[in-house]
C-alpha positions in Angstrom: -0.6 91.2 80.0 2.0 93.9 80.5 1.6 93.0 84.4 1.8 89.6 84.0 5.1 90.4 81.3 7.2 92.0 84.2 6.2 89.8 86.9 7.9 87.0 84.3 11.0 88.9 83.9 11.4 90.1 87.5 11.2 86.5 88.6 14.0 85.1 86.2 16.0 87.9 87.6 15.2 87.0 91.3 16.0 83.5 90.3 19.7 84.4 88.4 20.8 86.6 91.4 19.9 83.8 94.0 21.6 81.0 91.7 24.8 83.9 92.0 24.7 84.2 95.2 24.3 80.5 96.0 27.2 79.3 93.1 30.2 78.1 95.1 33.4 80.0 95.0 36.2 78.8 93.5 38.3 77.0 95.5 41.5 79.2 97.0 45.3 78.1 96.6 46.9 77.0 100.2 48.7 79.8 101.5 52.6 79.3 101.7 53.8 78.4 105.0 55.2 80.9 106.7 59.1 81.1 107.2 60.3 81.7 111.0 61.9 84.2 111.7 66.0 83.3 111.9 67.2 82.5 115.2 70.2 82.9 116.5 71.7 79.2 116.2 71.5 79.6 112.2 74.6 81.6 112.5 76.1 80.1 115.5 75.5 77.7 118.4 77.6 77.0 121.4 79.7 73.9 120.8 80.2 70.4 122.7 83.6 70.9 124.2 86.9 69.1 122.3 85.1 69.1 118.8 87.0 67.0 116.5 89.2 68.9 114.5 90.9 66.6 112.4 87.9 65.0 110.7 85.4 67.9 111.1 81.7 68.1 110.3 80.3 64.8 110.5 83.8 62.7 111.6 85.7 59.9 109.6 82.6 59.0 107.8 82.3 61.6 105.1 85.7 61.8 104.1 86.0 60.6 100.2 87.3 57.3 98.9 91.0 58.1 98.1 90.4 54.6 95.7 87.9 56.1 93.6 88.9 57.3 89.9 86.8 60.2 89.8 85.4 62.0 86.4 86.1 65.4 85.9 83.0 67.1 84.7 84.6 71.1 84.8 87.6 72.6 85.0 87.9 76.3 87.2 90.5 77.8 86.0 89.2 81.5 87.5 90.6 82.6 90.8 93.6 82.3 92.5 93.7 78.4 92.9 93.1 75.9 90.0 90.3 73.3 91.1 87.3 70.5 89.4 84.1 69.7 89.3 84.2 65.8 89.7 81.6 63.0 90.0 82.1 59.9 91.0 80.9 56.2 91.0 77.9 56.8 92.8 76.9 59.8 91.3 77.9 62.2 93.9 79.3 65.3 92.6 82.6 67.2 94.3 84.1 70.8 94.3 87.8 70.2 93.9 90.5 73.6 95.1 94.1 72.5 94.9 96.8 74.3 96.8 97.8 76.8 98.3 94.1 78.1 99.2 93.3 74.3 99.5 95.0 74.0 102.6 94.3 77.3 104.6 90.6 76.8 103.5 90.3 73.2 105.9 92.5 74.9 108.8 90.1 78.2 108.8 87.2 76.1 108.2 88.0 73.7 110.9 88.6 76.7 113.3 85.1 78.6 112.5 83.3 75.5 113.7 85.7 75.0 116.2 84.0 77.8 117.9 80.3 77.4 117.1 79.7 79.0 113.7 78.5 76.2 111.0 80.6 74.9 108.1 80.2 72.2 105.5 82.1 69.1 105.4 85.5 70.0 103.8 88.5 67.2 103.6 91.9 66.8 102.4 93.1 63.8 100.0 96.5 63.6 99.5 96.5 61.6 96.5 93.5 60.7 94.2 93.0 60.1 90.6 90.7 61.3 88.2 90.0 60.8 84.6 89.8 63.5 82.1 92.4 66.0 84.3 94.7 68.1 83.0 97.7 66.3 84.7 98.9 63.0 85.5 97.8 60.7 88.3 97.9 60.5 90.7 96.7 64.1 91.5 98.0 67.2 93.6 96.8 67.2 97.1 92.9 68.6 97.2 90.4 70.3 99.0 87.0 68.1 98.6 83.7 69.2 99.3 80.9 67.7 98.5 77.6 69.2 97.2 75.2 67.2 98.6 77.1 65.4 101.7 75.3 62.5 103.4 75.1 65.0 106.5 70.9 65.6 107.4 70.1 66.8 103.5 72.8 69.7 103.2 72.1 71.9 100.6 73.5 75.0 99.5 71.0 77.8 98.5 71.4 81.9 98.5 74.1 84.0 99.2 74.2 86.7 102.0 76.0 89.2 102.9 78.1 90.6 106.0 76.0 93.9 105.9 72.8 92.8 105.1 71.6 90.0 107.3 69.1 88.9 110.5 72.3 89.2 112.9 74.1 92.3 112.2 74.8 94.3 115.4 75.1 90.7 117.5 77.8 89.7 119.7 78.3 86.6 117.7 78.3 88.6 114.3 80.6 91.0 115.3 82.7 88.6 116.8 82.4 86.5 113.0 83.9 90.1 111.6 86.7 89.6 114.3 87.8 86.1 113.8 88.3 87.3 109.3 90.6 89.9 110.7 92.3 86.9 113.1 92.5 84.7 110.4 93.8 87.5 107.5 90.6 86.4 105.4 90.1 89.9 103.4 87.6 87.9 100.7 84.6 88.3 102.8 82.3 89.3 99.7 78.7 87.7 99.7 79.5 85.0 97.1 81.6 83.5 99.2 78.8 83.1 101.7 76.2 80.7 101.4 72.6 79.6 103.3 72.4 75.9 103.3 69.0 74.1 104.2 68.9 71.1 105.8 66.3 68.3 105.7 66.6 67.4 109.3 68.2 70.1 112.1 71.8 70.0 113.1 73.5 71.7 115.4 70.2 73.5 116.4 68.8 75.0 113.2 67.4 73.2 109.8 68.8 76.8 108.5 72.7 77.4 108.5 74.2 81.3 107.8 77.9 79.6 106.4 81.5 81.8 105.4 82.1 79.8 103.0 85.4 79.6 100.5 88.0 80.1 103.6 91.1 79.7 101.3 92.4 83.5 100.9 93.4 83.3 104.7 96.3 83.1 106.5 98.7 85.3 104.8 98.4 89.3 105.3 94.6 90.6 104.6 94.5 93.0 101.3 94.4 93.6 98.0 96.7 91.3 96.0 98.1 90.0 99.3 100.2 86.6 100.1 97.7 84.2 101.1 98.9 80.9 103.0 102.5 82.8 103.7 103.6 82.0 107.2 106.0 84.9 106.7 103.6 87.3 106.1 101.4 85.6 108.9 104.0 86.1 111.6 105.2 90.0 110.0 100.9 91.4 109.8 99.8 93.4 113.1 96.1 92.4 114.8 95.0 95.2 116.6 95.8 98.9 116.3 94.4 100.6 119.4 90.2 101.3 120.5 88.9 104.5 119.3 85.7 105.4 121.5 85.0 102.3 122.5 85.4 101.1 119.1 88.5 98.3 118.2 90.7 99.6 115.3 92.5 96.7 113.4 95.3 96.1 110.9 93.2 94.8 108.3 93.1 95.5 104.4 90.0 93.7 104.2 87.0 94.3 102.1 84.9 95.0 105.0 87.5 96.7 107.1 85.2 99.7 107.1 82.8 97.7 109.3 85.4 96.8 111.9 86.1 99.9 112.7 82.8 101.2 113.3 81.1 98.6 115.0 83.4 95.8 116.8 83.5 96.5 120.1 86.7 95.9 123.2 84.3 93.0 124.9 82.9 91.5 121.0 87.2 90.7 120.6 87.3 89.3 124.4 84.5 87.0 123.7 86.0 85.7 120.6 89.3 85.7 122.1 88.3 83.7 125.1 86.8 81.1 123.2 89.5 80.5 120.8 92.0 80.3 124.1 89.9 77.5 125.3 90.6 75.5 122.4 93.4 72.5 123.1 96.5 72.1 121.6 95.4 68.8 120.2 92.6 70.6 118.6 95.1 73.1 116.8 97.5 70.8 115.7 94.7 68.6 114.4 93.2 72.0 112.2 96.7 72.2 110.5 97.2 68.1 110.4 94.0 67.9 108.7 95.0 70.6 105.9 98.5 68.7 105.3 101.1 71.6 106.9 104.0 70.5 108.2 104.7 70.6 111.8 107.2 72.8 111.7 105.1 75.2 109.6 101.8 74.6 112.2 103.8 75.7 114.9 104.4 79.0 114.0 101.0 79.3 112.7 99.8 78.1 116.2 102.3 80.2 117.7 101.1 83.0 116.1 97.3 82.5 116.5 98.3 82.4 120.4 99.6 85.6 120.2 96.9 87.7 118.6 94.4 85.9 121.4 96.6 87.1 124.1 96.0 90.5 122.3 92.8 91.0 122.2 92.2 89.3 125.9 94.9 92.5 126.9 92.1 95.0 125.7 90.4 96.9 128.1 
């Protein structure tokens, strides 16, 4: 009996480990697909010659309806220009920056994609109305952007910074550090650059490594320093002198640090020679689009010629 007992038991337990080993295992999640690995043209691709500087990213088409009686939804009332939040009829919403930053933000933004680094879609209305503003209509001059522009599913995502990225130690990178100093843009902190995604790939990438919020420019690069002064423009030195291979700058910047160590004589040539290749057409059309004067544009233009002739002098 005591045989036949444990012959019982020992074949329930054959049977539970079998059942164990036969049970299906529960099913696994998909894995994530991988991200690739950023290439080069998320930060910068070589552009189609004569690039159309007046309307920018995406031409005539995204510019906003100057008939439109837009909604203010916020009012920023931190940093050095005043600006909205705005939606309008359709639903779209708009960042709003009214001068002075308004206008040195198109003319800087128009020049970075000038030369192959990626901007969003930024425009100018001179005169636009709004509902629920804190002044009169019709409004002050604007800078518009758009949060989700009809351009391939833009969208901005994370920040990233000028120390801590896939390029640093690039030509083009470098060169990027060059053209803040060219421009007097000394608020290069990572909030003010953004990764957009796109839903479809422009300009070679479906990723796009963006400066963004150009408008402290174009004045003399410091703390507390005139921003969009033509004076102080024409009075602020470029280029010091090269120390061991290394290109010293007159820059009051926050990264100013970085220029010195790691910009080298050919990383300002490169820029340099590709800014001389824009047209004059293509300059006054930066300035045009941003409202300047031409009086003003010239000496800006003027100006800009003379710091390219600079660094193509290095050697």
């Amino acid at each position: 009996m005591r045989m036949l007992t444990s012959s019982i038991v020992c074949a329930l337990c054959m049977a539970v480990l079998l059942t164990a080993q036969t049970k299906p295992a529960p099913p696994s999640k998909p894995a994530s697909p991988a991200r690739a690995e950023p290439t080069m043209a998320e930060l910068w691709s070589e552009p189609e010659p004569d690039r159309d500087l007046f309307y920018g990213v995406g031409g005539a088409r995204l510019v906003p309806d100057p008939k439109e009686l837009y909604e203010v939804t916020e009012i920023k009332i931190g940093g050095f220009s005043e600006g909205y939040s705005l939606i309008d009829s359709q639903e779209r919403e708009w960042s709003v920056k009214f001068p002075p930053e308004a206008l040195s933000e198109i003319v800087v933004s128009r020049l970075h994609w000038a030369l192959g680094y990626h901007q969003p879609p930024l425009h100018l209305l001179r005169e636009w109305n709004a509902k629920g503003a804190t002044s009169p209509n019709p409004q002050l001059p604007a800078r518009f952007r758009a949060k989700s522009p009809d351009f391939n599913g833009l969208q901005s995502g994370a920040n990233w910074a000028f120390k801590d990225n896939p390029f640093v130690g690039t030509r083009q990178m470098n060169a990027l550090l060059v053209l803040q100093a060219i421009v007097e843009n000394p608020d290069v902190k990572p909030s003010n650059n953004t990764i957009y995604e796109l839903k479809a790939p422009a300009e070679g990438a479906s990723r796009w490594y963006v400066v963004r919020d150009l408008g402290y420019s174009l004045g003399r690069a410091g703390f507390n320093s005139p921003r969009t002064d033509i004076d102080a423009f024409e009075r602020a030195p470029f280029i010091r002198g090269v120390v061991n291979g290394k290109v010293q700058f007159h820059y009051g910047g926050q990264f100013k640090s970085t220029l010195r160590d790691v910009v080298t004589v050919e990383d300002v040539r490169w820029l340099c020679e590709r800014l001389g290749r824009l047209t004059d057409r293509q300059w006054h059309d930066a300035f045009r689009a941003a409202g300047y004067e031409l009086s003003v544009s010239d000496r800006y233009i003027s100006r800009f010629k003379a710091r390219i002739a600079e660094g193509l002098a290095l050697h």
